[in-house]
C-alpha positions as CSV (number, residue, x, y, z in Angstrom):
1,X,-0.3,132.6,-83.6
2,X,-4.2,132.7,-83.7
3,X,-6.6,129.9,-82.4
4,X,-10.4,129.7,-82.9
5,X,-11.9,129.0,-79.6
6,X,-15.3,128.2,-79.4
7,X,-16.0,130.8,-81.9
8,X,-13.4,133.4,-80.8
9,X,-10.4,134.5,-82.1
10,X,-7.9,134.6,-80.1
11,X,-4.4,136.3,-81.5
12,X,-1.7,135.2,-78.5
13,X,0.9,138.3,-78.3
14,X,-1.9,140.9,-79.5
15,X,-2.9,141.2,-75.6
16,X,-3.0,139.6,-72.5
17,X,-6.9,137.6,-72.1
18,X,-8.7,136.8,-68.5
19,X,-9.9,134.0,-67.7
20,X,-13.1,133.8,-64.8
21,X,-13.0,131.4,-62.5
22,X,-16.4,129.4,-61.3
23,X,-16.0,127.5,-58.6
24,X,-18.6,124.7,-58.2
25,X,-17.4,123.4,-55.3
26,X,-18.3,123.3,-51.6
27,X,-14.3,123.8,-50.3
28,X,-12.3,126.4,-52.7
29,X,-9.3,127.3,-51.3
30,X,-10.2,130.9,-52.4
31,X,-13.2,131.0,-50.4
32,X,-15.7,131.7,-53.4
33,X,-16.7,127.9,-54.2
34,X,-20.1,127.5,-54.4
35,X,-21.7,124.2,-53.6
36,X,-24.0,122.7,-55.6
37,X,-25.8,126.0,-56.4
38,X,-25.9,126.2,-60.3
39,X,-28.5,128.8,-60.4
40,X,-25.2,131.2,-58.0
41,X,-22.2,129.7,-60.2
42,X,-23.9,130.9,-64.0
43,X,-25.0,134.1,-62.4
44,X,-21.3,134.7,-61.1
45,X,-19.9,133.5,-64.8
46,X,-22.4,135.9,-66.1
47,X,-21.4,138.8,-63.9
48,X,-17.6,138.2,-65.2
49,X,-18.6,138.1,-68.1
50,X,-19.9,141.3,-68.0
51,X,-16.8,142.5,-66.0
52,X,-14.9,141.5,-69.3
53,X,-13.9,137.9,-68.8
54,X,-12.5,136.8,-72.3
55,X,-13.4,133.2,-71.0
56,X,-14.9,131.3,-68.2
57,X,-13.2,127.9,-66.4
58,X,-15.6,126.1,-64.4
59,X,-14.1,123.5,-61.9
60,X,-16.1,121.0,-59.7
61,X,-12.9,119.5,-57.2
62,X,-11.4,121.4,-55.3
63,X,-7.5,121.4,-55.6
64,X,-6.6,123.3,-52.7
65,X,-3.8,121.3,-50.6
66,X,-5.1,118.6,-48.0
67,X,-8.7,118.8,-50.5
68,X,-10.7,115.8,-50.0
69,X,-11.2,113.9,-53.8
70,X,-14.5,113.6,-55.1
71,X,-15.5,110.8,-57.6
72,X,-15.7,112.0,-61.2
73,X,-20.1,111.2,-61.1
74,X,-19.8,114.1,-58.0
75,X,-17.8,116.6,-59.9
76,X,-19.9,115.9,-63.4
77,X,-23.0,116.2,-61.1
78,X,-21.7,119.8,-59.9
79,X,-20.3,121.1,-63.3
80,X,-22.4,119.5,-66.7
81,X,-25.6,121.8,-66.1
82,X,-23.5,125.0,-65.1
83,X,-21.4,124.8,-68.3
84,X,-24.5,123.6,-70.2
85,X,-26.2,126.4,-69.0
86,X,-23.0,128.9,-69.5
87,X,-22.2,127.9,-73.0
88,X,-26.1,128.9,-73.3
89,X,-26.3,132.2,-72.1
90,X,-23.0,133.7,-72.3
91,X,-20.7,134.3,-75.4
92,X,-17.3,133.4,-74.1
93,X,-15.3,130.1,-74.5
94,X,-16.1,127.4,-71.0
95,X,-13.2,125.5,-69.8
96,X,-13.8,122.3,-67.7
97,X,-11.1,122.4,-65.2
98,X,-10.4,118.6,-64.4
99,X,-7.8,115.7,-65.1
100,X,-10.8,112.9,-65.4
101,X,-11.8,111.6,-68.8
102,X,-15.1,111.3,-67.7
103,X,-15.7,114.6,-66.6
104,X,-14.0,115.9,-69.6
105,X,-16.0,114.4,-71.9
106,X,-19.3,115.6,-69.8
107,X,-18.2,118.7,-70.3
108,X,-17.5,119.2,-73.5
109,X,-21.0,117.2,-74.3
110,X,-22.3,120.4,-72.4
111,X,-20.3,123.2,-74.6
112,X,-16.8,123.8,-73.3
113,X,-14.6,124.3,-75.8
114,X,-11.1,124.5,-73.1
115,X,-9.6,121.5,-71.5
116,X,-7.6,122.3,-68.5
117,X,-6.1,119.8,-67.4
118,X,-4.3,120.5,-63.8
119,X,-2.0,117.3,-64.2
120,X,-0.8,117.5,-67.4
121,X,-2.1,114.8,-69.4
122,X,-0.3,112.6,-66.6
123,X,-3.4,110.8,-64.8
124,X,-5.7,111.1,-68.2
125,X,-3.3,110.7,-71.0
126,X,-6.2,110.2,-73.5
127,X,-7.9,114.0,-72.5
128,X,-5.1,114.8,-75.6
129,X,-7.6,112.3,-77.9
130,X,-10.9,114.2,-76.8
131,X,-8.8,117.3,-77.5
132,X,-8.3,116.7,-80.9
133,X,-11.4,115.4,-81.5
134,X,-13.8,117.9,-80.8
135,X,-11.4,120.9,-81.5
136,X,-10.8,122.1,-78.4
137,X,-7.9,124.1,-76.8
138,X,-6.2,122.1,-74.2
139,X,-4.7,123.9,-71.5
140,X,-1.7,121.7,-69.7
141,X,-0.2,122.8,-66.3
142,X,3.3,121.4,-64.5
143,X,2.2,119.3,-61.1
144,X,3.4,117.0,-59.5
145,X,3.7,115.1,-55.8
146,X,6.1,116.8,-53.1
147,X,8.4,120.0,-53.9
148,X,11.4,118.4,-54.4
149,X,13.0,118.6,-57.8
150,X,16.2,117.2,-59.3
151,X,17.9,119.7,-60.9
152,X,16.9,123.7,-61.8
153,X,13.3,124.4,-61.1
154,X,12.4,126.4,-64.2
155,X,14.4,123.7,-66.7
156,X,12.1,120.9,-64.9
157,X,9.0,123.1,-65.4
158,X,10.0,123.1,-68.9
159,X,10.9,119.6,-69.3
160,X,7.9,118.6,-68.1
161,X,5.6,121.1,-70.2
162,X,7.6,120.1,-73.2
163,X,6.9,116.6,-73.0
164,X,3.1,117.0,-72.3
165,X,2.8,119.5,-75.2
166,X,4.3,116.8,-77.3
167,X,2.2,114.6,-76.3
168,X,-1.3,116.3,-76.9
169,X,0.5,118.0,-80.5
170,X,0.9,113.6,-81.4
171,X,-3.0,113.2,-80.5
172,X,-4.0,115.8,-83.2
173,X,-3.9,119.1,-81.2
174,X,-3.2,122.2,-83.3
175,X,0.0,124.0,-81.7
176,X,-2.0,127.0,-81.3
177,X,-4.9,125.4,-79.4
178,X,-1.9,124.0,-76.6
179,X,-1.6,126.2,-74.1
180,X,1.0,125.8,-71.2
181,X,0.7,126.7,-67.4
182,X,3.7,126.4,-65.0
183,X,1.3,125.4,-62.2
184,X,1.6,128.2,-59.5
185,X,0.9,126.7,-56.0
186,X,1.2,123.4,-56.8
187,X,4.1,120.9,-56.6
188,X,6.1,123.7,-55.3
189,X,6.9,126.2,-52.0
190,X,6.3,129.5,-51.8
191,X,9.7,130.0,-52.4
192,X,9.9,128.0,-55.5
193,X,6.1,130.1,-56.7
194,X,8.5,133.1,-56.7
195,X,11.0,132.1,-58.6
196,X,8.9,130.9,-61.2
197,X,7.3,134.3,-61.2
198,X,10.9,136.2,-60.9
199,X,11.9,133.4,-64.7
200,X,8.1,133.9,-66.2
201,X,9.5,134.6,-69.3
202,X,11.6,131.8,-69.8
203,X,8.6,130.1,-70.7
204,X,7.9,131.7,-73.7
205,X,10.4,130.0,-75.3
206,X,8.4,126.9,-75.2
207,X,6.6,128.1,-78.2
208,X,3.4,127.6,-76.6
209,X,0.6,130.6,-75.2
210,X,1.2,131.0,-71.4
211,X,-1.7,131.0,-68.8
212,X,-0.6,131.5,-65.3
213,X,-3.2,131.5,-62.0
214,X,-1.5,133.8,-59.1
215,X,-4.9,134.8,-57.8
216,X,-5.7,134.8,-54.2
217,X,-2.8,131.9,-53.5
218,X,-1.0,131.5,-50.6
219,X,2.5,132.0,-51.3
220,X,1.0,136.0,-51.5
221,X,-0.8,135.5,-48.1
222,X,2.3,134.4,-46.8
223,X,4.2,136.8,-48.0
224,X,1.8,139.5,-46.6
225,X,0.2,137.4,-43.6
226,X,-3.3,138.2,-45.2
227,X,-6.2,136.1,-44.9
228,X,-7.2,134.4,-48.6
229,X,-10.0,137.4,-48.7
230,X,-7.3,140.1,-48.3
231,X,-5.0,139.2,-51.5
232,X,-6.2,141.2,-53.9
233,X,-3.3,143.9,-54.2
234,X,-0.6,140.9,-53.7
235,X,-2.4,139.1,-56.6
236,X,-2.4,142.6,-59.0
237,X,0.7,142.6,-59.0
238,X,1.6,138.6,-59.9
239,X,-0.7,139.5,-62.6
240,X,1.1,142.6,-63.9
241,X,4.4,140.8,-63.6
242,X,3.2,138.1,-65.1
243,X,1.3,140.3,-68.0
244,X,4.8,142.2,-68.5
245,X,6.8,138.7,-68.4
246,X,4.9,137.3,-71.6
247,X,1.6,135.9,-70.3
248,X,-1.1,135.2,-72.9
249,X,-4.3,134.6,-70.1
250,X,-4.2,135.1,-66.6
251,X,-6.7,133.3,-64.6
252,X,-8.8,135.4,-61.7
253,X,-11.7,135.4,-59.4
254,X,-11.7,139.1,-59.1
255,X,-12.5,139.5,-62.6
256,X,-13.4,143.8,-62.9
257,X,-10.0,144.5,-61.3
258,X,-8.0,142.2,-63.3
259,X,-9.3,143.4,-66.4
260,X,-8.3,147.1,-65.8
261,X,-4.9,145.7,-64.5
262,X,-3.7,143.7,-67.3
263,X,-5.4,146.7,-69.8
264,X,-2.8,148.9,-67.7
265,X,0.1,146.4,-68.2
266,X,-0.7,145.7,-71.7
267,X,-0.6,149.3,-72.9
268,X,3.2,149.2,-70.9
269,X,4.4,145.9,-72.5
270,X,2.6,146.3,-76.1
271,X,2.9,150.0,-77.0
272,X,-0.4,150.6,-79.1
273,X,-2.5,148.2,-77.3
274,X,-5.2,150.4,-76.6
């Protein structure tokens, strides 16, 4: 499959793409949020983009657990000029990382091209419709309250993705523009984060490109008893087993490592690659 992202191409199965994450936010679970310091969050975009960031997700609430909720005016106010300003001066596809309507539509006003949308279409149903409309990709990720889950994990995941893919394919969404995300670190334990990692590829059969977000989180800090600034060899290697167990974008803060990581795992999975 190939989608046109903000005027990319982007051939899902050719190689694995990395997605930067900007942080615009004073309390990222990660450690790298920003505040309201525009001027720091488009220099960082610009330095991964440099790095080799394929595209750039800029979020403005944190969703770290026990986050305090900000109103969607506060997280418009720290996001519209930094994407404005990104979509600019770099050459990469912006994401808005939200579930509100209203900052969605901010930021696509200011030039983002991605939707990601961390509840899956399930608190903004109509994020499908501004989708559609304006062309965009529409990234959908499995959330959801608690960890506990009815029957088998993965076939829940699935079930859930499923449905929300439907649902944004209904509002006009090219196929190739939804992309799916099982939602590492949220809605689940650490356990449960592994075993989605051990069945990765059972989500390919969903039909859908995969993105997956393993960096820095703590289910590899607890694994390791690491502090969230000491995770970067625990989060290589999600990111290589996710890469080798069908992922189409992975998303990152430590952009320059990634990149020669998945390059490495690509040339193992997709002989020819290079």
């Amino acid at each position: 499959m190939i989608a046109e992202i903000g005027g990319r191409r982007f051939e899902w199965g050719a190689r694995t793409y990395v997605m930067g994450i900007v942080n615009v936010t004073p309390d990222s679970f990660s450690g790298d949020g920003l505040g309201a310091d525009a001027a720091a969050a488009v220099t960082q975009g610009m330095r991964m983009v440099s790095e080799g960031a394929d595209m750039l997700d800029v979020g403005g609430e944190s969703t770290r657990p026990g986050h305090v909720p900000v109103t969607a005016a506060e997280e418009i106010g720290r996001t519209e000029v930094v994407v404005r300003r990104l979509a600019r001066e770099s050459a990469v596809p912006l994401s808005i990382d939200t579930y509100k309507q209203e900052v969605a539509e901010a930021g696509v006003a200011a030039g983002a091209t991605i939707l990601n949308d961390v509840w899956g279409l399930t608190r903004s149903p109509t994020i499908a419709d501004l989708a559609a409309r304006n062309r965009c990709a529409l990234v959908l990720m499995h959330n959801q309250d608690g960890t506990e889950y009815p029957g088998d994990l993965m076939d829940e995941i699935k079930r859930f993705l499923v449905a929300a893919a439907a649902r944004a394919i209904a509002a006009g969404v090219p196929k190739e523009k939804v992309i799916v995300d099982p939602g590492i670190g949220f809605g689940k334990t650490a356990d449960q984060n592994w075993e989605v990692m051990r069945r990765f590829s059972e989500l390919r059969e969903l039909g859908h490109p995969v993105l997956v977000g393993t960096s820095r989180k703590s289910f590899i800090g607890k694994l390791l008893d690491l502090p969230v600034t000491d995770r970067l060899e625990g989060t290589t290697a999600t990111v290589v087993t996710a890469v080798l167990r069908g992922a189409d974008i992975v998303r990152v803060h430590d952009v320059r490592q990634m990149v020669r990581a998945v390059r490495v795992a690509d040339r193992m999975r997709r002989p020819g690659s290079d």
